[in-house]
C-alpha positions as CSV (number, residue, x, y, z in Angstrom):
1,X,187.0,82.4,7.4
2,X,190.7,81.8,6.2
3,X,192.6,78.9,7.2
4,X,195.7,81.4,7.7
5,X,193.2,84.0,9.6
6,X,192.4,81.3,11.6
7,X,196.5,80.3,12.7
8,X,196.3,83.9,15.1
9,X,197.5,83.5,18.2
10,X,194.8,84.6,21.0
11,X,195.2,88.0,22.1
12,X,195.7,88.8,25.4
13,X,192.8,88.8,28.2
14,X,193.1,92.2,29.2
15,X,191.3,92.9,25.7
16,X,188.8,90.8,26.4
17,X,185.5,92.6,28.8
18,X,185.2,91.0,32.0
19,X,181.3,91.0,31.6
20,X,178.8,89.4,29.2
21,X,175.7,91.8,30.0
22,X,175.4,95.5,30.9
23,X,172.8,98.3,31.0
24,X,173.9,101.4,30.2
25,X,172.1,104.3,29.4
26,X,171.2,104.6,25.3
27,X,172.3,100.9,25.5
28,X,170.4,97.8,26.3
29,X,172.4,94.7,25.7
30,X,172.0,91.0,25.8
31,X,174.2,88.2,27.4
32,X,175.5,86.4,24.3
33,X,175.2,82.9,26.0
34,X,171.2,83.5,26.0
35,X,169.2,80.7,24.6
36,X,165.8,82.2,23.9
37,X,165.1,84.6,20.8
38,X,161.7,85.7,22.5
39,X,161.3,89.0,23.0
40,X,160.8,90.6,26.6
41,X,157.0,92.8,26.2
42,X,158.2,95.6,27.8
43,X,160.5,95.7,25.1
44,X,158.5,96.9,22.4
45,X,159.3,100.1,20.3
46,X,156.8,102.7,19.5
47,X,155.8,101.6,16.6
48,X,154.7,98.4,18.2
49,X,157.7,96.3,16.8
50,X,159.8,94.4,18.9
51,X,163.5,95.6,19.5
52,X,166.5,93.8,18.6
53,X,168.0,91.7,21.2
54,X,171.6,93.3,19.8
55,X,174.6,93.7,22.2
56,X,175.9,97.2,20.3
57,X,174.5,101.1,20.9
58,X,170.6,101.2,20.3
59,X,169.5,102.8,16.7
60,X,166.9,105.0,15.2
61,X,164.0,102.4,14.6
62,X,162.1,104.1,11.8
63,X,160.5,102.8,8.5
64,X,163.4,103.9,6.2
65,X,166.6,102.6,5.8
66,X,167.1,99.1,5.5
67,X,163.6,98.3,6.7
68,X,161.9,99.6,4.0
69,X,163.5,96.7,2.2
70,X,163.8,93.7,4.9
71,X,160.4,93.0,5.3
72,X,160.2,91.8,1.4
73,X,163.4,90.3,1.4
74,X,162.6,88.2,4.6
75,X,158.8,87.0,3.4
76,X,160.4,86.1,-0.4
77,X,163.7,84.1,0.7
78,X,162.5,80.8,-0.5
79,X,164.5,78.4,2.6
80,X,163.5,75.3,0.7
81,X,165.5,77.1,-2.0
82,X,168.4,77.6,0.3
83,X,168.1,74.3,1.7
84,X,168.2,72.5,-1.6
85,X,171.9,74.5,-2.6
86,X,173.0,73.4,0.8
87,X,172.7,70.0,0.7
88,X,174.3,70.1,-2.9
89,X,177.2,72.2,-1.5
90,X,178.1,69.9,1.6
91,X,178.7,66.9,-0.5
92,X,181.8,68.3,-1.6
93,X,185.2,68.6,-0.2
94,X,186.0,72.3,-2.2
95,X,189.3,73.9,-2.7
96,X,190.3,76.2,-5.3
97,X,189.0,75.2,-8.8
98,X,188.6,71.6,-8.1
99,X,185.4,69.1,-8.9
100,X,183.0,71.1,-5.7
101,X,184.1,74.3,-6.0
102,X,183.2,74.5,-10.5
103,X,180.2,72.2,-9.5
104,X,179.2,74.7,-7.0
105,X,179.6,77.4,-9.5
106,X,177.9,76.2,-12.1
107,X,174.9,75.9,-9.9
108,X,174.7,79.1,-8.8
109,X,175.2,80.4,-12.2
110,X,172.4,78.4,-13.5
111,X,169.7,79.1,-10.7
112,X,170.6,82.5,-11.3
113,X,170.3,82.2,-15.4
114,X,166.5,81.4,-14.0
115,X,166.5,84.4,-12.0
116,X,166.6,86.5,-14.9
117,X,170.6,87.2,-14.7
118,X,172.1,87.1,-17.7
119,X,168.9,87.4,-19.7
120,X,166.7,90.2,-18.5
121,X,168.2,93.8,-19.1
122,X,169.9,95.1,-16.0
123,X,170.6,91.8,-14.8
124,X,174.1,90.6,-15.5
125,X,175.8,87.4,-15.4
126,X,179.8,86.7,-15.9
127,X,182.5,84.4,-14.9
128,X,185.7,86.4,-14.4
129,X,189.3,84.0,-14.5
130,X,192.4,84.3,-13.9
131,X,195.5,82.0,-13.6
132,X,195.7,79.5,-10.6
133,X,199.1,79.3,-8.9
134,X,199.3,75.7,-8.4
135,X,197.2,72.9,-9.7
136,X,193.6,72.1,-8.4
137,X,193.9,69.8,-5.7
138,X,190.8,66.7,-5.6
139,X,190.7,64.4,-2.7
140,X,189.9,61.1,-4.0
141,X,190.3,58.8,-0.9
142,X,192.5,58.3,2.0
143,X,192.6,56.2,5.1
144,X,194.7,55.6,8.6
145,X,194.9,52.7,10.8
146,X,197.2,51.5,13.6
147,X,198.4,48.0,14.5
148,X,199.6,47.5,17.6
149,X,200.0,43.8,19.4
150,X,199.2,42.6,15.9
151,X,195.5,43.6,16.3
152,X,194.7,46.4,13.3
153,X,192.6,49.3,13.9
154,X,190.6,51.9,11.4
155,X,191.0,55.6,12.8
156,X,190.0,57.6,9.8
157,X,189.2,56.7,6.0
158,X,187.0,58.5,3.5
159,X,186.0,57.6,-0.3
160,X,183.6,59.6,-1.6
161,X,183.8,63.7,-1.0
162,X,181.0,63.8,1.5
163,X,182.2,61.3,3.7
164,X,182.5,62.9,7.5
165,X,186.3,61.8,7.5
166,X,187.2,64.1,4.3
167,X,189.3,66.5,5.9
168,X,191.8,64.3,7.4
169,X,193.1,65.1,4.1
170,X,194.5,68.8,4.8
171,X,194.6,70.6,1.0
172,X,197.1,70.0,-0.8
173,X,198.3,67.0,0.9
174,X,199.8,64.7,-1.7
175,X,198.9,61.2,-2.7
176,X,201.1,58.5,-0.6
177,X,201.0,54.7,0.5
178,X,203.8,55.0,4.0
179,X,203.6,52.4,6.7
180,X,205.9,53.6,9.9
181,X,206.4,53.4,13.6
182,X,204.1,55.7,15.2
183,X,206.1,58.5,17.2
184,X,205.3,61.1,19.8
185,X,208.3,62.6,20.6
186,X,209.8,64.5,17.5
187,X,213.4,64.6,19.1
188,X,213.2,61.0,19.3
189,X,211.9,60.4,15.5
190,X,214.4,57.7,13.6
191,X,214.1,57.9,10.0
192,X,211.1,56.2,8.6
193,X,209.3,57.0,11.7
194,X,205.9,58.7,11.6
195,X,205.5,61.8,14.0
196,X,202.1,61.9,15.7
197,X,201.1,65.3,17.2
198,X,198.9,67.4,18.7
199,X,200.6,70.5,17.4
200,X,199.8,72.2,13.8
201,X,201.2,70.8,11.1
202,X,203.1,73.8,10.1
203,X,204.5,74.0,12.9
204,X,206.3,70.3,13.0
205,X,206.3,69.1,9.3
206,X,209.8,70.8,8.6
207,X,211.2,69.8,11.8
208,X,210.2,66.5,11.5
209,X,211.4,65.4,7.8
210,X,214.9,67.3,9.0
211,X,214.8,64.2,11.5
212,X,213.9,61.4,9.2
213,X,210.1,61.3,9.4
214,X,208.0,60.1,6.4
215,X,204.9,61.6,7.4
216,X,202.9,63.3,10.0
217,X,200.1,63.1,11.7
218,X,198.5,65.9,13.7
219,X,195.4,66.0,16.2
220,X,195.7,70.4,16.2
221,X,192.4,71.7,17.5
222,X,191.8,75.4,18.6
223,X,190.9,76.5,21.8
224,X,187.5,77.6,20.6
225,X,186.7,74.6,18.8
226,X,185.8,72.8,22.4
227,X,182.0,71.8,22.7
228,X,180.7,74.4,24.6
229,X,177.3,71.9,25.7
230,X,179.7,69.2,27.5
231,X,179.0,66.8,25.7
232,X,182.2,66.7,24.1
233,X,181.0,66.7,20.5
234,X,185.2,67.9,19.3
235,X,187.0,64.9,20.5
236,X,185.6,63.3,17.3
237,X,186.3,67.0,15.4
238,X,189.2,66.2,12.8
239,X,190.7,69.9,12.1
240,X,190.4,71.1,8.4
241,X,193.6,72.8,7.5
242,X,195.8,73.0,4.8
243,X,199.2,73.1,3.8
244,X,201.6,74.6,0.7
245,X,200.4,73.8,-2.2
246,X,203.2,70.9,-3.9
247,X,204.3,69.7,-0.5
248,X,205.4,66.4,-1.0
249,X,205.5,64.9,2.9
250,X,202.2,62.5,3.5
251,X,199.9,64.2,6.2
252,X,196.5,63.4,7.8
253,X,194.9,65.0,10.6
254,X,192.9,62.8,13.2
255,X,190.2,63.2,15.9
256,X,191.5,63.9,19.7
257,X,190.0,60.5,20.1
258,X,192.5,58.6,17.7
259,X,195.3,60.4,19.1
260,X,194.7,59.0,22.5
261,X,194.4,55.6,21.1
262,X,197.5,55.8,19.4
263,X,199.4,57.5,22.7
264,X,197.6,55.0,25.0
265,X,199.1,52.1,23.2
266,X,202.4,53.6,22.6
267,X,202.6,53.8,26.1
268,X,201.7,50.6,27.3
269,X,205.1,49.5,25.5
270,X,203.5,47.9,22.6
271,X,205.2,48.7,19.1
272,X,202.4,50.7,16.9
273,X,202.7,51.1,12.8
274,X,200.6,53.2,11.3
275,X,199.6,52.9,7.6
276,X,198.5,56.3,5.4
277,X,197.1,55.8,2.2
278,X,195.8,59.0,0.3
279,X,195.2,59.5,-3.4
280,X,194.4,62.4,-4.4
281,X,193.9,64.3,-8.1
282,X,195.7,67.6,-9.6
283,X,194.6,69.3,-12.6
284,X,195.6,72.6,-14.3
285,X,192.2,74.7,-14.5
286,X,191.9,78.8,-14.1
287,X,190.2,80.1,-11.0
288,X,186.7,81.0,-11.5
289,X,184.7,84.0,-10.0
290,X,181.3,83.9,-10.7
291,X,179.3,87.9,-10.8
292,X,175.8,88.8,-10.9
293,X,175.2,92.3,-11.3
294,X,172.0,94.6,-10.7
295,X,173.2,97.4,-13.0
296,X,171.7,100.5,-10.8
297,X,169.6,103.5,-12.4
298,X,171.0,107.0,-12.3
299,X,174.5,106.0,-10.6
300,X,175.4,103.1,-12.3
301,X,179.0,103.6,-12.5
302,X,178.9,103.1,-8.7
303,X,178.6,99.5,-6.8
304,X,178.0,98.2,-4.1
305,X,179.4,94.8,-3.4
306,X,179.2,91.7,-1.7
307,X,181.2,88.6,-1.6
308,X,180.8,85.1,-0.1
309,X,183.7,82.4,-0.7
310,X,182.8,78.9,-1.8
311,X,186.2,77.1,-1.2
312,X,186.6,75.5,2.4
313,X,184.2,72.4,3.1
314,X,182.3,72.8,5.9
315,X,178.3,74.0,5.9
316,X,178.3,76.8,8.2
317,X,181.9,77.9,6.5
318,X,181.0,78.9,4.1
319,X,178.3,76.8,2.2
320,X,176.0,78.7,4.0
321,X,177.3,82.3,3.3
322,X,177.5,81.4,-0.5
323,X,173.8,79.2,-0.4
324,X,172.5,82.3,1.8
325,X,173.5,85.0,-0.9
326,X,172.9,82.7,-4.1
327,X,169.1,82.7,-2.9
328,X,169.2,86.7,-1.7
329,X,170.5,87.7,-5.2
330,X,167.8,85.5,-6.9
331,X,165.1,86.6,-4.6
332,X,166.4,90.4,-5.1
333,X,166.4,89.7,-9.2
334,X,162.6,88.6,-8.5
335,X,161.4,91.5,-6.4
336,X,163.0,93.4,-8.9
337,X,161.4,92.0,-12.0
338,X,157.8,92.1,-10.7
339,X,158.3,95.4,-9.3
340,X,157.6,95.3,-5.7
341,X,160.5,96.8,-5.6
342,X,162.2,100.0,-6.7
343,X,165.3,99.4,-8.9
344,X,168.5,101.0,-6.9
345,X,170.2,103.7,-8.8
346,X,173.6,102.2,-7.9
347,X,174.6,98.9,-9.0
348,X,174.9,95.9,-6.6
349,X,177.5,93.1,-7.3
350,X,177.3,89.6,-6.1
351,X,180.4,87.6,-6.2
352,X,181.3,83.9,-5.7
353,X,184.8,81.9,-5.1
354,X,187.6,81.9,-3.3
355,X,188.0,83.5,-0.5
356,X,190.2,86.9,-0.9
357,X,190.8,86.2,-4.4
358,X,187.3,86.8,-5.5
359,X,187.3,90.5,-4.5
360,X,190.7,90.9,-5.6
361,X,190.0,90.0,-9.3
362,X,186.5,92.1,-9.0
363,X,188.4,95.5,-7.5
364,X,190.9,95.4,-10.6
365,X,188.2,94.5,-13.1
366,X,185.8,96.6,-12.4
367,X,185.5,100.4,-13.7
368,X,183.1,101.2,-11.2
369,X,183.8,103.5,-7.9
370,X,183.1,100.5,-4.8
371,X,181.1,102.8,-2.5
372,X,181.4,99.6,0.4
373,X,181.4,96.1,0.5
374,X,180.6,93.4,2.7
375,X,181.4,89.8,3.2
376,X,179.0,86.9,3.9
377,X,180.9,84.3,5.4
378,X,179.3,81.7,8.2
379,X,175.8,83.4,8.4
380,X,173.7,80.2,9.1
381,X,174.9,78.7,12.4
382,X,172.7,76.9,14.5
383,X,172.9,78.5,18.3
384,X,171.8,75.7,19.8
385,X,173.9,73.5,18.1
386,X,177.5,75.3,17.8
387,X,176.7,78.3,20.7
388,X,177.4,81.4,17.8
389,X,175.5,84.1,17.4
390,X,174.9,86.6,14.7
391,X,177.9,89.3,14.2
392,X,178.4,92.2,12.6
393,X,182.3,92.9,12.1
394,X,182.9,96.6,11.4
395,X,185.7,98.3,9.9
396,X,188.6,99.8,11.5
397,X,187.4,102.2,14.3
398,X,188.6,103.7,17.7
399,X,187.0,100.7,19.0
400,X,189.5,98.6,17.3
401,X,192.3,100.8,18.8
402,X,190.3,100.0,22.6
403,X,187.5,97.8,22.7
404,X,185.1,99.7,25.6
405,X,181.8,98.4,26.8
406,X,179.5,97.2,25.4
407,X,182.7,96.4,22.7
408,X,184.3,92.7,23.1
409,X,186.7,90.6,20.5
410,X,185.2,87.8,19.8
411,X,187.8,84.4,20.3
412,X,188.9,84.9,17.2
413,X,191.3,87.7,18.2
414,X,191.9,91.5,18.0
415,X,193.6,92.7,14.8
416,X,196.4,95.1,14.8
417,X,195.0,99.0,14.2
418,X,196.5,102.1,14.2
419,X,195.0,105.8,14.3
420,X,196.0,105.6,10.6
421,X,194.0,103.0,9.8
422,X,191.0,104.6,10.4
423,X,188.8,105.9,7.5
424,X,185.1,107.5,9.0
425,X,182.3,106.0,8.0
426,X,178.6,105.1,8.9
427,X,178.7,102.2,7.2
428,X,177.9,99.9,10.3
429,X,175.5,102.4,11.4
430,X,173.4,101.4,8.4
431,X,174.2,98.0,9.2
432,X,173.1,98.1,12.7
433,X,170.0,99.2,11.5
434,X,169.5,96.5,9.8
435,X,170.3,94.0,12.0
436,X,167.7,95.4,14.4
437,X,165.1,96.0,11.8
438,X,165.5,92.1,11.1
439,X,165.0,91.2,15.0
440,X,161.9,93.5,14.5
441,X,160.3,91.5,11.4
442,X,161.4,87.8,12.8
443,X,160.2,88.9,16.3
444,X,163.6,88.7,18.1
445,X,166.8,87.8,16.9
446,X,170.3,86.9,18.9
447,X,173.3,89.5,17.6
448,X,175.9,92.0,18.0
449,X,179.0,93.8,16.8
450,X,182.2,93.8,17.3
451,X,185.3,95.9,16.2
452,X,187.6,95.2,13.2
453,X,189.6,91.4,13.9
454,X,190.0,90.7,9.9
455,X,190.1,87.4,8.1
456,X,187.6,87.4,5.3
457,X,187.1,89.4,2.4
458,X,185.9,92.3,3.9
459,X,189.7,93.0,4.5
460,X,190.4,93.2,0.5
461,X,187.8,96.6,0.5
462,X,189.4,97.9,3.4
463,X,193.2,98.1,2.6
464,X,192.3,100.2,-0.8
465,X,190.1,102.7,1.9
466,X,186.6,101.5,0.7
467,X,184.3,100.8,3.7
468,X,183.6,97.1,4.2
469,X,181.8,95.1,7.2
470,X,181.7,91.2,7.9
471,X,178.6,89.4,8.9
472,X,178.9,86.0,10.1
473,X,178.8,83.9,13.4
474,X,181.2,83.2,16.0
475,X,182.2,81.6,18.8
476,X,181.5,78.1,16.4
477,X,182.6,75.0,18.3
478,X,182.6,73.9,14.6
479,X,184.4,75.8,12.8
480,X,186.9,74.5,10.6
481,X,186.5,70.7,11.8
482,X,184.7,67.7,10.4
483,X,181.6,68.5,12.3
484,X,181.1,71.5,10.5
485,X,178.0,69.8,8.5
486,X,174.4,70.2,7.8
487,X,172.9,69.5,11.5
488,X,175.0,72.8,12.4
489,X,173.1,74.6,10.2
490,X,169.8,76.8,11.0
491,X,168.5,77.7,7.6
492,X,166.1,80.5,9.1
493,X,169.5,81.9,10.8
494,X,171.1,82.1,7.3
495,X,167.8,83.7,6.2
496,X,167.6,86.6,8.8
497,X,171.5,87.1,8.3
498,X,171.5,87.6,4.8
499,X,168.3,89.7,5.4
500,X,170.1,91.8,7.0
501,X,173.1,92.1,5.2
502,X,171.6,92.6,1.2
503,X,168.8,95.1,3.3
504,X,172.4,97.0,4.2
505,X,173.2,97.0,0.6
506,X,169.8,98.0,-0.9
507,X,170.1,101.1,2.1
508,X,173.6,102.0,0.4
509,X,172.7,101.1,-3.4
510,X,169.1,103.5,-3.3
511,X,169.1,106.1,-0.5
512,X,165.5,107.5,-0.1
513,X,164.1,110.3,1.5
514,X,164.2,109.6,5.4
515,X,167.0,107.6,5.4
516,X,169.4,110.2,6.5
517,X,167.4,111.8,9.4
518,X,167.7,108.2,11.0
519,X,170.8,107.2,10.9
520,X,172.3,110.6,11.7
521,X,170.1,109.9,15.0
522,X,171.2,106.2,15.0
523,X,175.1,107.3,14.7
524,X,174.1,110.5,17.3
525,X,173.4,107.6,19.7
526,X,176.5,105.5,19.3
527,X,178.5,109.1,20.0
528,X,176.3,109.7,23.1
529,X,177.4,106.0,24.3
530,X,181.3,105.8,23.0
531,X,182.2,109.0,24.3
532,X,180.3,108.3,27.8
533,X,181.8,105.1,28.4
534,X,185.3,107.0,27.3
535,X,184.9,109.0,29.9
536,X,183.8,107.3,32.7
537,X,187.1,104.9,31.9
538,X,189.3,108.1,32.4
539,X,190.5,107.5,28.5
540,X,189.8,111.0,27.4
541,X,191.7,110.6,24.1
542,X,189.6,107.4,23.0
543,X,186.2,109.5,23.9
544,X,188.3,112.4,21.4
545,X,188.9,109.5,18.8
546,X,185.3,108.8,18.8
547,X,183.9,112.3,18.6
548,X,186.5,112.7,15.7
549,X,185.3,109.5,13.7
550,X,181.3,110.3,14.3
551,X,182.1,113.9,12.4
552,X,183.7,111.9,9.9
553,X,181.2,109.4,9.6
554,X,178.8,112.2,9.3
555,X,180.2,114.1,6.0
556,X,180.6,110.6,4.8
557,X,176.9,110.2,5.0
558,X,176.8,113.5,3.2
559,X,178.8,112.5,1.0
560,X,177.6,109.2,-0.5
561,X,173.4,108.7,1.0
562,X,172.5,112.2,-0.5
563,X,171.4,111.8,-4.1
């Protein structure tokens, strides 16, 4: 997710549902804080699968759809595979074009070159570029410490990319060697003093150069990112965050732990210096996308695409998106290639790099008509670990306008929607499926969806009309600090994820007889439930809204799954 996405405020509680677990009828949902992925016996379908343990409306289960594709995908992702590209990803700090972000590239290009892409006919493989607007920013090295009663003390330092410490550097941060007096109190910063804050560093940086500061320091967390086990993994979380690109005021961001160091010495009267030194590297370099394409088979000039962004440092954002669908595309390209499975008649597009940017440049290269597209982005978080669970974002939908049970925003925070905004589609009904035909393979599996909140690259699909969905993971104590590493991660999560998300794809890219029958059924029973709870809420015009989008969605399954 975006470091600007991730700047919204909170919305207000009274969007938020009062209640973790309900049972409604056509509806069985889950509590989201459950531990277990075992699956209860009574809760067995009819064709002696277990269901999904998915907080949403119940689907269709049936052998079409995106089951007749999951169960390949899941027993051919190679997680040694996926393990191997994650360990390689984490040891970088990436940002836009520098060292990590081509290093990751050019790995992913290169396993895929072995995949066939690039080589074999129908598999393609292409860098797309365009101009960066500011130079490449490298972290080289940087640390902090505090002397105080003439006693010296190291708070943060890094010197090699996969050092925990990295982030303190926020991107774009400039080089700088500054000693100052430490300050808490902006309206009482001197010049040459160092403001030391808890707040964002957008928020005070301005402000605090106005007043004479050299530099500034900030502790910001999010609400979210508090350890939700109580063991109070974040007061050690430095915040990764960023900040214009060419600002020339040293920053660093600390732990909550340093911060109280530097506060509790400040206010037993003794006079505390801090020293900053950061180097850091810039170099002119285009912005790489990397694209794998399946070309499809009868409807080639249509795609379906997905995207996963490898800029932003941590392992669950987003090395494990990118890892997660680097391995999917190769193990698709296999499948593929030895036939056990049918080549789709639309083609499906992989793409890799910055976040936003990387669909952007795809939409206004590309001659093909995007039938949807979907962003992978945090799909391998450990529940145990960080407390997420698998999510499935959908587009713009009367949910969005009023989030009804079994409907709840994540922390993350409701996105602004309007009537006009919506566009009808079944696209997360096809998702949905999959998600559940994935619990019903791996024997139980945690998820849910949510309505429309924005902040990945789903959003780039959606603003030119083309139907787009989000799978990732949330609420992640992790996200976006230094703690966001490798023990965070759950490869087999990032495995069922991404199962379910290219099985989605496939669904769209190859429709086959069947398909339709279940998830007119499927999108039948989210009508059924939307327009019930409507109702029995006294909101008459949101059960109207609903009825409205499900015809909608219906001639759009006309439309584009009837070959």
């Amino acid at each position: 997710m975006g470091v600007q996405g991730a700047q919204k405020l909170l919305r207000s509680t009274k969007l938020r549902m009062k209640t973790r677990l309900w049972m409604l009828t056509g509806c069985v949902l889950l509590a989201v804080g459950c531990e277990t992925t075992d699956v209860p016996a009574k809760d067995v379908h009819s064709n002696g699968r277990p269901s999904s343990m998915h907080r949403g409306p119940m689907v269709a289960m049936d052998e079409t759809g995106p089951m007749r594709v999951a169960g390949k995908l899941h027993d051919a992702f190679d997680l040694d595979s996926t393990m191997e590209n994650l360990v390689f990803i984490d040891q970088f700090y990436r940002a836009p074009a520098n060292d990590g972000y081509e290093a990751v590239l050019d790995q992913f290009a290169s396993q895929l070159g072995e995949a066939g892409f690039g080589t074999v006919e129908g598999l393609e493989l292409e860098f797309l570029t365009e101009e960066l607007s500011a130079p490449s920013w490298n972290p080289i090295s940087a640390s902090l410490s505090m002397t105080a009663s003439g006693s010296t003390t190291s708070l943060h330092a890094f010197s090699e990319s996969g050092d925990v410490d990295r982030v303190m550097l926020p991107i774009n941060a400039p080089s700088c060697s500054i000693t100052g007096p430490a300050v808490l109190d902006i309206a009482k910063l001197e010049e040459g003093g160092i403001l030391v804050t808890d707040a964002p560093l957008r928020q005070v940086m301005a402000r605090a150069v106005q007043r004479g500061a050299i530099g500034v320091i900030s502790a910001s967390l999010q609400s979210f990112n508090v350890d939700p086990s109580g063991k109070m993994r974040h007061l050690e979380a430095i915040q990764f965050t960023n900040v214009p690109a060419g600002s020339e005021t040293p920053v660093a961001q600390i732990s909550t732990s340093s911060f109280a160091l530097i506060k509790k010495a400040i206010e037993a009267g003794n006079g505390v210096e801090l020293a900053l030194d950061a180097k850091v590297r810039l170099q002119a370099r285009p912005l790489r996308t990397l694209m794998a394409r399946i070309i499809g088979r009868g409807r080639e000039q249509e795609a379906v695409a997905m995207a996963s962004h490898v800029q932003e440092p941590g392992a669950c954002d987003n090395a494990s998106g990118a890892a997660g669908l680097a391995e999917s595309a190769c193990t698709l390209a296999k499948l593929l290639r030895s036939e056990d499975m049918r080549w789709p008649a639309r083609t499906i597009v992989f793409l890799w790099g910055d976040e936003f940017k990387q669909t952007r440049v795809w939409l206004e290269y590309t001659e093909r008509r995007p039938v949807a597209g979907f962003s992978s982005d945090m799909t391998g978080e450990s529940h145990s670990e960080t407390g997420a669970i698998a999510l499935l974002e959908r587009g713009p939908d009367p949910g969005a306008l009023l989030p009804l049970a079994p409907d709840e925003h994540t922390p993350w925070g409701a996105g602004e929607v309007t009537e006009d905004d919506l566009n009808p589609n079944a696209l997360a009904v096809i998702a949905r499926c999959a998600m559940n035909d994935v619990a019903a393979i791996a024997g139980g599996w945690i998820s849910a969806d949510h309505p429309w909140e924005g902040g990945s690259d789903h959003d780039e699909f959606i603003d030119l009309g083309i139907p787009a969905v989000l799978f990732w993971h949330f609420t992640d104590f992790a996200y976006h600090t230094s703690l966001d590493r490798l023990d965070m991660v759950d490869v087999k999560e990032i495995r069922r994820t991404q199962v379910a998300l290219v099985s989605t794809a496939i669904a769209l890219a190859d429709p086959q007889e069947g398909d339709l029958a279940r998830y007119r059924a499927s999108l039948k029973m989210e009508e059924d439930l939307r327009v019930q709870v409507a109702e029995a809420e006294g909101r008459s015009d949101i059960a109207q809204a609903w009825r409205d989008w499900c015809e909608g969605a219906s001639e759009w399954l006309d439309r584009e799954m009837t070959f």
